[in-house]
C-alpha positions as CSV (number, residue, x, y, z in Angstrom):
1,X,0.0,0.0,0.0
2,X,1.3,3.5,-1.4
3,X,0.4,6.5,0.4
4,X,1.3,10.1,-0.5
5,X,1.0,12.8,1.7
6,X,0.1,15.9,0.1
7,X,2.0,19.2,2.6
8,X,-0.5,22.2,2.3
9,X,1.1,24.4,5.2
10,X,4.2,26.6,5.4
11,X,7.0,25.4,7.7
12,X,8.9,28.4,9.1
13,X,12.1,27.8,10.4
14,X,12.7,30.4,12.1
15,X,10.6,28.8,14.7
16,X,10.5,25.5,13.4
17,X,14.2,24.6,12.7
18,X,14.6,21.2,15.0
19,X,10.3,20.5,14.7
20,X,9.6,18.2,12.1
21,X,7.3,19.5,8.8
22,X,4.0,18.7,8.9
23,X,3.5,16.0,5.9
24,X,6.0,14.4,8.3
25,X,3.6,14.4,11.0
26,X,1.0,13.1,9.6
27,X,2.7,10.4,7.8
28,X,4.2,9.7,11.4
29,X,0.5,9.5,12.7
30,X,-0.8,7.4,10.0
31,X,1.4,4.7,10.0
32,X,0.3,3.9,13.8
33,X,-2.8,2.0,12.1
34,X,-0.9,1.3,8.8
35,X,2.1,-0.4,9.6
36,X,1.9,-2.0,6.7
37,X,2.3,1.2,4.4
38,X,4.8,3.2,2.7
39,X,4.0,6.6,2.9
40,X,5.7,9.2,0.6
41,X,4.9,13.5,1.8
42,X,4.7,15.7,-1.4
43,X,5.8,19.2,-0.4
44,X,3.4,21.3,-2.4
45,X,3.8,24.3,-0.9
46,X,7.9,23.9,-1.9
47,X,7.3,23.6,-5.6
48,X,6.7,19.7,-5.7
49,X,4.0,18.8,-8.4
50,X,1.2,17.0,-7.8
51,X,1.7,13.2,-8.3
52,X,-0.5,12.1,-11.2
53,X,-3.4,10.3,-9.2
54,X,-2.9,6.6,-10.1
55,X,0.7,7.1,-8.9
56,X,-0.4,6.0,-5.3
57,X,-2.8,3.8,-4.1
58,X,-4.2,6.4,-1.8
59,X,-4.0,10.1,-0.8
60,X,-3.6,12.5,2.8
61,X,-4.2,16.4,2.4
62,X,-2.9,18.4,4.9
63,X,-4.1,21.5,7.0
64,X,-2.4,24.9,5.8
65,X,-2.0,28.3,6.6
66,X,-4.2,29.4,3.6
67,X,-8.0,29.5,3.3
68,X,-10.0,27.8,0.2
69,X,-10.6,31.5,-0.7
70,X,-6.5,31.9,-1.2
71,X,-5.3,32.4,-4.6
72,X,-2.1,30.6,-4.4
73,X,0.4,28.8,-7.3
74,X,-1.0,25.5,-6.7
75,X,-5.0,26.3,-5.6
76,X,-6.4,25.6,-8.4
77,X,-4.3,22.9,-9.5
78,X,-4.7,21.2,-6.1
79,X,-8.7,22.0,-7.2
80,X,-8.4,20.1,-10.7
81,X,-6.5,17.1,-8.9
82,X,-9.1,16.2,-6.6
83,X,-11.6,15.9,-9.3
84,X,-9.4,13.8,-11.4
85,X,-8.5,11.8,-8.0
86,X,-12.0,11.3,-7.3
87,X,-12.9,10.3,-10.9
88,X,-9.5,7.6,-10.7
89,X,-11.9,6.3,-7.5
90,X,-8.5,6.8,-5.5
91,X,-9.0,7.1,-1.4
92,X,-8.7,10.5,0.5
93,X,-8.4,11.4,3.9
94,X,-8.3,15.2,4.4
95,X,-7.6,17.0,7.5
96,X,-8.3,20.9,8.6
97,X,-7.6,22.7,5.1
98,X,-7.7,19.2,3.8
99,X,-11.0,18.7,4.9
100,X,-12.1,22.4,4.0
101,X,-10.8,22.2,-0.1
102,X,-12.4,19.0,-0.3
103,X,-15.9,19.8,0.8
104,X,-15.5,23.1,-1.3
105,X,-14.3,21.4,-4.1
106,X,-17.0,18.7,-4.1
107,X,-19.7,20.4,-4.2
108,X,-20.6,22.2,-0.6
109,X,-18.9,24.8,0.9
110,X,-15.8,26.5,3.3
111,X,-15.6,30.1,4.6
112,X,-13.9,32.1,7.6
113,X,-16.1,31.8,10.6
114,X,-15.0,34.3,13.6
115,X,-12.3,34.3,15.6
116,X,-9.1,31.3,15.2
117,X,-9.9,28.3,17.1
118,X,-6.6,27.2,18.4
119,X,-5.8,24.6,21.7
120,X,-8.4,21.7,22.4
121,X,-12.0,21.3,21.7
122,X,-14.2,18.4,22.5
123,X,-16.2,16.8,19.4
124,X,-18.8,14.1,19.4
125,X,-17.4,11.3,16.5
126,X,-19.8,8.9,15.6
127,X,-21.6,9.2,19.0
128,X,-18.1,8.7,20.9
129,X,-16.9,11.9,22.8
130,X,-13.4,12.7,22.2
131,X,-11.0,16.1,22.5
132,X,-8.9,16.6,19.5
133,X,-6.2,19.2,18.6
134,X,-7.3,22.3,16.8
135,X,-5.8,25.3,14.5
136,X,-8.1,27.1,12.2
137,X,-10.5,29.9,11.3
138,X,-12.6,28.7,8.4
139,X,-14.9,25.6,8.4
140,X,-16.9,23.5,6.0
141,X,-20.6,25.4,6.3
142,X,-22.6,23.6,3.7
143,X,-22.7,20.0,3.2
144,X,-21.2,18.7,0.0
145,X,-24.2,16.1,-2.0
146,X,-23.6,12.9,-0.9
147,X,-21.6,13.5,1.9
148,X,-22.7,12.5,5.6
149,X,-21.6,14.6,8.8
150,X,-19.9,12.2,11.4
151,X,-18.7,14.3,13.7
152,X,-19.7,18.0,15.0
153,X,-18.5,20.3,18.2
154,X,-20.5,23.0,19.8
155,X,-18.8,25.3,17.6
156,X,-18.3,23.3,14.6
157,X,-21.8,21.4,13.4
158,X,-19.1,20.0,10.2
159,X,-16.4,18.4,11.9
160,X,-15.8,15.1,9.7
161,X,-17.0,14.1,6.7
162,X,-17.4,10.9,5.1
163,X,-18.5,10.9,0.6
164,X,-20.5,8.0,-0.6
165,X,-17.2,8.0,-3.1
166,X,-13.7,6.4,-0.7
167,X,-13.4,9.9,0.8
168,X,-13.1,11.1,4.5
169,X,-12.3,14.3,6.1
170,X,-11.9,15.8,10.0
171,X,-11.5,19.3,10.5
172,X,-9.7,19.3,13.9
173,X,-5.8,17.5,13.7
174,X,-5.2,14.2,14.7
175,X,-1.3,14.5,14.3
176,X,-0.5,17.5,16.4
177,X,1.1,16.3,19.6
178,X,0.2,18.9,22.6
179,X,4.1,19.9,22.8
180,X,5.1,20.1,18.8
181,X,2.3,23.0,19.0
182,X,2.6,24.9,22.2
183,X,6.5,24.6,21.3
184,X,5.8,26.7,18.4
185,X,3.3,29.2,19.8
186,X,5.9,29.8,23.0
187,X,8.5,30.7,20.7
188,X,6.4,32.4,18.1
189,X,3.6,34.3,21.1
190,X,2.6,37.5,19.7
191,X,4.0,37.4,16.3
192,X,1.9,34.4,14.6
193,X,-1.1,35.1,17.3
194,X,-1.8,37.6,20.0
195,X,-0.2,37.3,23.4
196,X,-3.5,36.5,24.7
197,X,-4.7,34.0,22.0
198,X,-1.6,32.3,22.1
199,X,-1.5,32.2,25.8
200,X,-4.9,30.6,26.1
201,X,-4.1,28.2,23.8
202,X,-1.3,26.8,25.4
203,X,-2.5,26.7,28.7
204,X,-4.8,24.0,27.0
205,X,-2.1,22.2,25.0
206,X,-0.1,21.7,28.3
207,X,-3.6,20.8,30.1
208,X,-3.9,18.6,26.9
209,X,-5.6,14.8,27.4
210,X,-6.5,13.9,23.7
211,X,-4.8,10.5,22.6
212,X,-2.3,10.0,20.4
213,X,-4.3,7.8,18.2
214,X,-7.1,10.1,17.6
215,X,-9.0,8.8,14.4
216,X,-6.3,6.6,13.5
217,X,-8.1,3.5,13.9
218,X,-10.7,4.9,11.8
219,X,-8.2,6.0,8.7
220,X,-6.3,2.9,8.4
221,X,-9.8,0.8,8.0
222,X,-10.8,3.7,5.7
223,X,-7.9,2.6,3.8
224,X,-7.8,-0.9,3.8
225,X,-11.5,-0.8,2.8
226,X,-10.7,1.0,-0.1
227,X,-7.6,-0.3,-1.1
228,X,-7.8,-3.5,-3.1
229,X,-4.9,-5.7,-2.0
């Protein structure tokens, strides 16, 4: 089993020098339910070109620092892909931007809603309460046809997704460990996000109880599932 991990988000060294990037993480995160699979990451944002989709057996789109609104180099090509990756009937898991372009792309829709979410919020996943990781401002706020909401928070009715095509989505991040972020936002406070923002938010990283293998479970059954071996 092939995996590629498509890297959406800006790394910035000057904060991030000895932190891994985050195509690494995920691919790190993954592979606790996939032993089994290699995973390649795709820096995007770098330059890299999008793989041609029948080059891996299945696809990961990260979160990034842009908004589905963003004209970027690779927006619209990243847009065109996931039409011809859906059409190639390839499986995709996105995750906070991830989640967001795919929805938008497929038919429903993503927007900025208030203020950043960032620490730890509690969402209901299939009935199962759980706390996951979060870092954004925009969510999914329409439904995309055919498309079935599997997990919603208090503040965010569109938390997963799964298609009635092999595609799922969360919007909160399964990969962040508690430390990798508040790491960042310590040394960044005030320049990425307010003082106060940021101080908040790390007060609940450190306070942090949400388990490494977040969704995991779910993902590497999505993949087997749709796989064929």
């Amino acid at each position: 089993m092939r995996i590629a991990v498509l890297d959406l988000c800006v790394w910035l060294p000057e904060y991030q020098s000895d932190q891994a990037k985050f195509g690494a993480l995920l691919a790190a995160w993954a592979s606790r339910d996939l032993p089994e699979a290699d995973f390649t990451v795709v820096d995007v944002v770098q330059g890299a070109p999008l793989p041609p989709p029948d080059d891996y057996d299945g696809y990961i789109i990260s979160g990034s620092d842009k908004g589905v609104y963003d004209d970027t180099p690779w927006m619209q090509p990243l847009r065109d892909w996931l039409i011809d990756a859906r059409d190639a009937g390839k499986p995709m898991f996105g995750v906070c931007f991830g989640h967001q372009i795919m929805a938008d792309v497929f038919g429903g829709k993503a927007e900025k809603i208030g203020a950043a979410e960032v620490g730890v919020r509690a969402f209901d996943i299939d009935g199962q309460k759980v706390t996951g990781h979060v870092w954004h401002q925009d969510q999914v706020t329409e439904i995309p046809p055919g498309a079935t909401v599997i997990g919603k928070a208090d503040y965010c009715p569109v938390a997963a997704l799964a298609y009635d095509f092999p595609a799922m989505s969360v919007q909160f991040h399964p990969e962040y460990a508690p430390d990798y972020v508040s790491t960042f936002l310590r040394r960044s406070r005030g320049k990425v996000l307010s003082e106060e923002v940021t101080d908040k938010a790390v007060a609940e990283l450190d306070a942090s109880d949400v388990s490494a293998d977040l969704f995991a479970k779910q993902v590497g059954e999505f993949f087997r599932g749709a796989i064929p071996t």
